[in-house]
C-alpha positions in Angstrom: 55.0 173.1 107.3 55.6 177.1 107.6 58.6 178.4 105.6 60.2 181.4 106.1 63.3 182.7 104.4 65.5 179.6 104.4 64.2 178.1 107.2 61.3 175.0 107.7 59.4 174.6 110.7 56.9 171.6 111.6 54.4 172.6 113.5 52.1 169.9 115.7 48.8 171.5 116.5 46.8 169.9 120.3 43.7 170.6 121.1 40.9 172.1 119.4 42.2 174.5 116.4 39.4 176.8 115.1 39.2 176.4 111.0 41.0 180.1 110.0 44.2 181.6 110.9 46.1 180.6 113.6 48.8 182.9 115.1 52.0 181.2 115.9 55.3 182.5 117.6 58.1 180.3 116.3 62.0 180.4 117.6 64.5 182.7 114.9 67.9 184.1 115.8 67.3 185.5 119.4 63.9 185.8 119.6 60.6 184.9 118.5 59.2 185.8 115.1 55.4 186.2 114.7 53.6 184.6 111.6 50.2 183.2 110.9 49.3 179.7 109.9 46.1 178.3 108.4 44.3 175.9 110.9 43.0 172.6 110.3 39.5 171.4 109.4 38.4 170.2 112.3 35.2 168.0 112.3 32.9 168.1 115.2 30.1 166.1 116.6 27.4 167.9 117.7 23.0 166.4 118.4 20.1 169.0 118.9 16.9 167.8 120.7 13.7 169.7 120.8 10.9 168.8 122.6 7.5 170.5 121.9 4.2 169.8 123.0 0.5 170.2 121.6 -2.7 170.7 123.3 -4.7 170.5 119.7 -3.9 167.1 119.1 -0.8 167.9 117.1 -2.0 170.3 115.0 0.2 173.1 116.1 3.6 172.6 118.5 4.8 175.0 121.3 8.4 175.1 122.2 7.5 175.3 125.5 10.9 175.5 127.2 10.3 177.6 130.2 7.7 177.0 132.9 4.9 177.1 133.2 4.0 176.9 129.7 0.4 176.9 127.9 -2.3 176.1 130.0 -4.4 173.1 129.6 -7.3 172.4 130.7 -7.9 169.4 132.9 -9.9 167.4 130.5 -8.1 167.5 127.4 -5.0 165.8 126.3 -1.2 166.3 125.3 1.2 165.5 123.2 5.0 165.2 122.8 7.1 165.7 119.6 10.8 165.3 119.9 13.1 166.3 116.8 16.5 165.0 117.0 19.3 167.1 114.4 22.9 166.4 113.6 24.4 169.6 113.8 27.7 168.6 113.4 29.9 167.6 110.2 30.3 163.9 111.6 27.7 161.2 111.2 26.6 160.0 114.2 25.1 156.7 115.1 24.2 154.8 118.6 21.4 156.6 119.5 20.1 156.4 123.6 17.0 158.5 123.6 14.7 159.0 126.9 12.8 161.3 128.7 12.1 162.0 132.3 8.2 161.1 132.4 7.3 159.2 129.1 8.3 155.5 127.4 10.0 156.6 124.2 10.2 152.8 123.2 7.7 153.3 119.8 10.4 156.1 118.6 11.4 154.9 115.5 15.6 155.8 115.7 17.9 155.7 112.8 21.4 153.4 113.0 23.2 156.3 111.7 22.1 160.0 111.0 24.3 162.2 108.5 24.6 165.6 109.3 21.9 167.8 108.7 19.6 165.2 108.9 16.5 164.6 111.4 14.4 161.6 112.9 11.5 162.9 114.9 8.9 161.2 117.1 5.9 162.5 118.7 4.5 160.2 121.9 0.5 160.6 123.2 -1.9 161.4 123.7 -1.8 161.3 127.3 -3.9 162.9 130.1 -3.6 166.4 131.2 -1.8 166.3 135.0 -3.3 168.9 137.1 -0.4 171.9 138.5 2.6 172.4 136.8 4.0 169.6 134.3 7.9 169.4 133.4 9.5 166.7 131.1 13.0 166.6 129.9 14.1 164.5 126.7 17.5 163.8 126.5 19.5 162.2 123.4 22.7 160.7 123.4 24.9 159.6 120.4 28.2 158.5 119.2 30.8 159.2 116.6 34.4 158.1 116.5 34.5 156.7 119.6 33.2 159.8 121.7 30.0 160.6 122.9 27.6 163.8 122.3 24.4 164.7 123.9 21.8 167.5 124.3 18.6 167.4 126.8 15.6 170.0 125.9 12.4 169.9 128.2 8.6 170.8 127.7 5.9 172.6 130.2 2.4 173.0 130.6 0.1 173.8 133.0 -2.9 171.6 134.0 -6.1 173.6 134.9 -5.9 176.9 137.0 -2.8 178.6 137.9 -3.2 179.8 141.3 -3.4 183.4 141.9 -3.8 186.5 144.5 -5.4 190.0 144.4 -3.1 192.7 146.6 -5.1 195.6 147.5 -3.0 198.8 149.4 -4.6 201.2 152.0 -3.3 204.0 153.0 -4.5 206.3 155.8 -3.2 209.6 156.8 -3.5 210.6 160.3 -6.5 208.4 160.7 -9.0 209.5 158.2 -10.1 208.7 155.0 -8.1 205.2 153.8 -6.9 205.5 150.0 -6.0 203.0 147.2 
């Protein structure tokens, strides 16, 4: 309710209404009269997932979201770790988690996760795949009815990259060729 001078206004707020001051133009005489109103606090439902992989048999973790990631060599191993966060101010529960290439089913999954909390999973080891490797995790989770979700994916690259050698000549009126 925003009062001003003798009059009371009730004011309905759609959509999504950020947490601060909110500037409203409300009907007065013949025209409009300006004012400031202090939004709601709106919750919101929000899941990270990270997916990392190891090539030291988990004893360090790369974030390894852009191709081509660190190399591997063709006879060792990987691993997966996958950290799902709440990063919202609602708890959320339901969880769906998968990922493009690997069974997730020994992925121990909380019922509900408050926020700020974390569950994590790490899945391997499995062979190094020779070329370019690309797998996408992908959570999803609900609150309140809704739905929220977040996908994060993990490279490597198995064995030798391929790679060229360019070498310019240059001759001037048909003599002596230069680099």
């Amino acid at each position: 309710l925003l009062v001003t001078d003798s009059r009371a206004y009730s004011v309905t707020f759609q959509g999504n209404i950020v947490e601060d001051s909110v500037p409203v133009a409300v009907k007065g005489g013949n025209g409009f009269e300006s004012g400031s109103i202090i939004g709601p606090a709106c919750s919101t439902a929000e899941v990270d997932i990270e997916k990392s992989v190891s090539t030291d048999d988990g004893a360090t973790w790369q974030d390894a979201d852009a191709a081509p990631g660190p190399n591997v060599e063709l006879t060792a191993q990987v691993r997966f770790r996958i950290v799902v966060t709440n990063t919202g101010d609602l708890d959320l529960a339901e969880f769906a988690l998968s990922d493009s290439s690997y069974e997730l089913d020994t992925c121990a999954i909380p019922e509900t996760l408050a926020p700020g909390a974390f569950f994590e999973c790490e899945v391997g080891p499995f062979d190094a795949v020779e070329g370019q490797h690309t797998n996408v995790a992908t959570v999803t989770a609900g609150f309140d009815g809704g739905t929220v979700s977040d996908m994060d994916a993990a490279n490597y690259f198995g064995g030798d990259r391929p790679a060229i050698d360019v070498e310019k000549f240059v001759a001037v009126n048909g003599g002596t060729l230069w680099r």
